[in-house]
C-alpha positions as CSV (number, residue, x, y, z in Angstrom):
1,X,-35.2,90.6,11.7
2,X,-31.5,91.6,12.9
3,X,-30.0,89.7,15.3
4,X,-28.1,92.2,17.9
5,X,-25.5,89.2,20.1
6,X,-25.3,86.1,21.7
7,X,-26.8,85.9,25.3
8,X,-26.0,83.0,26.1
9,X,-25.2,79.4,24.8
10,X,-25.9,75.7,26.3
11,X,-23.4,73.2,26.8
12,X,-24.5,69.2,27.6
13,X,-22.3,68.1,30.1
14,X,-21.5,64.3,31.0
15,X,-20.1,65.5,34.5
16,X,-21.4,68.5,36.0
17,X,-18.8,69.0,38.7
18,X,-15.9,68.6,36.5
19,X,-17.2,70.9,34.2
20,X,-18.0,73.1,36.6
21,X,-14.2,72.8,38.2
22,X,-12.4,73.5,34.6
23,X,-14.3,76.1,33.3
24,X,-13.8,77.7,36.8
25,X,-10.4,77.1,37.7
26,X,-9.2,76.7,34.1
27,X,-11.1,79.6,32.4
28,X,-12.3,81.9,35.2
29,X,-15.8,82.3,34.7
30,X,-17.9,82.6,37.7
31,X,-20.3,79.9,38.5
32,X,-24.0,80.9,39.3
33,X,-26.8,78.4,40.4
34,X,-30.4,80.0,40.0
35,X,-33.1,79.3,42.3
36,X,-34.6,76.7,40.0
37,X,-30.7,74.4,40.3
38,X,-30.4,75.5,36.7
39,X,-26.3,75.9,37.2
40,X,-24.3,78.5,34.6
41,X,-21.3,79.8,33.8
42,X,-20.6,83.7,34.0
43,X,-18.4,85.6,32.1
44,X,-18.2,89.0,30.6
45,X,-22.2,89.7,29.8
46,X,-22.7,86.1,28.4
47,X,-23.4,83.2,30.3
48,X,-23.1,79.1,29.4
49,X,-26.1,77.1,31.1
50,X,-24.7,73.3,31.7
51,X,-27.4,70.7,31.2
52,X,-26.7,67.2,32.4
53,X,-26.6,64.6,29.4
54,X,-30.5,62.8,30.0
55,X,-31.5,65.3,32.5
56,X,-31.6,68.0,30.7
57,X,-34.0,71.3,31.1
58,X,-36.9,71.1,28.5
59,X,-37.0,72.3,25.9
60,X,-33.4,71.3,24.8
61,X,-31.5,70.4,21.5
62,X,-33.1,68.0,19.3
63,X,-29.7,65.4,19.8
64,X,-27.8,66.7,23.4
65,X,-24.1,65.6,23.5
66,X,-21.7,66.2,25.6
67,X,-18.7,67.1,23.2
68,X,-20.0,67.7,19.9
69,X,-19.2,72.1,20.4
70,X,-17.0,74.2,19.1
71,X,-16.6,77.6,21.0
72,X,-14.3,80.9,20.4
73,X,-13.9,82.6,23.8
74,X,-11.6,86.6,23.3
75,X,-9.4,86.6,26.2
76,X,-7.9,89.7,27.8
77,X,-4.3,88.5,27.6
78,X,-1.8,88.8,25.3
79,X,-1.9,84.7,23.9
80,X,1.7,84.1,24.8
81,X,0.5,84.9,28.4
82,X,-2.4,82.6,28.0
83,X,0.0,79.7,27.3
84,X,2.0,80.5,30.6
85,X,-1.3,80.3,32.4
86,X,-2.4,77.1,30.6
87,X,0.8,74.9,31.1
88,X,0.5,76.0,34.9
89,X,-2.6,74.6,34.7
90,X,-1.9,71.5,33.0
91,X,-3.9,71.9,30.1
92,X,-2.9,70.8,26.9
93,X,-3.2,72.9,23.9
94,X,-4.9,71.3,20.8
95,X,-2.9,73.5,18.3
96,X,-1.6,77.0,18.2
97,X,-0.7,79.9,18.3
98,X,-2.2,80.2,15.4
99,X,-3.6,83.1,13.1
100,X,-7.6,82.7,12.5
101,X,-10.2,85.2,11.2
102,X,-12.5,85.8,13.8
103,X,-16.1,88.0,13.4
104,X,-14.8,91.2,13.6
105,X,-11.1,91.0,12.3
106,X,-7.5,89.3,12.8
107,X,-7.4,86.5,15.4
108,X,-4.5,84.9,17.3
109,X,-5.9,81.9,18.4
110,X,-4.9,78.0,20.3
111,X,-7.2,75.4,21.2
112,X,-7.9,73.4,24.4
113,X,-11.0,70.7,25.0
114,X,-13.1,71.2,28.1
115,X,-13.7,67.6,30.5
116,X,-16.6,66.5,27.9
117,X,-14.0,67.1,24.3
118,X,-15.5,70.3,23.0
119,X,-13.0,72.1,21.3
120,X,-12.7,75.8,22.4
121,X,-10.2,78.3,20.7
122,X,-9.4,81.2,23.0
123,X,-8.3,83.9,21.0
124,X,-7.6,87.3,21.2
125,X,-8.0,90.5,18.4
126,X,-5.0,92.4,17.7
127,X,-6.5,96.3,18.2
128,X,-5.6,97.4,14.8
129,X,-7.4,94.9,12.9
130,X,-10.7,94.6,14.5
131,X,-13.3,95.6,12.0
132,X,-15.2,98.8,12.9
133,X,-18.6,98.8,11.2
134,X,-18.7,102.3,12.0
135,X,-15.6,103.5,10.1
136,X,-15.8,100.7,7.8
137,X,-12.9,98.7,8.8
138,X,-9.4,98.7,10.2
């Protein structure tokens, strides 16, 4: 077996609005509610589903919890934009800039928390260090 990409990933959420609102107005994804109420989050080709904590869509994880992720997101911006766009926003950053070594190379990186405390870095690749399977590297 190879596994190709992530789809998709679930997040269990204490307040579904709320959630909703950040990742929305904070992050820009695009909300989505399928014709089942199943409600997820849009962005790029991948897509967070939100499951309420004890009404959850079955199957689920063996323990739920709202908080217990940790989540990279790439952004398009350079990361001193990001931080601009952030503080207008009120959100607080966690810790960075900072330099991290993502999948495919060089990261610059900070950290927020979402409404339910997971940690998310949003971090960007500087082009001439992401790794090119293809060439064999930078």
């Amino acid at each position: 077996m190879k596994i190709a990409t992530v789809d998709h990933l679930v997040l269990t959420v204490k307040d579904l609005e709320r959630s909703v609102s950040f990742y929305t107005e904070v992050l820009g994804m695009e909300k989505r509610v399928s014709s089942t109420g199943r409600v997820s989050l849009h962005f790029g080709s991948q897509k967070i589903n939100l499951h309420v904590a004890g009404a959850e869509f079955l199957p689920c994880a063996g323990q739920p919890t709202p908080g217990s992720a940790d989540i990279c997101l790439l952004v398009e911006q350079p990361i001193a934009e990001l931080c601009r766009e952030l503080a207008t926003r009120n959100t607080e950053l966690i810790e960075g800039p900072v330099t991290r070594t993502g999948a495919a190379g060089v990261l610059s990186s900070v950290y927020i928390r979402d409404p339910d405390g997971n940690l998310l870095e949003l971090a960007r690749y500087d082009e001439q260090d992401i790794q090119n399977p293809a060439n064999g590297g930078p």
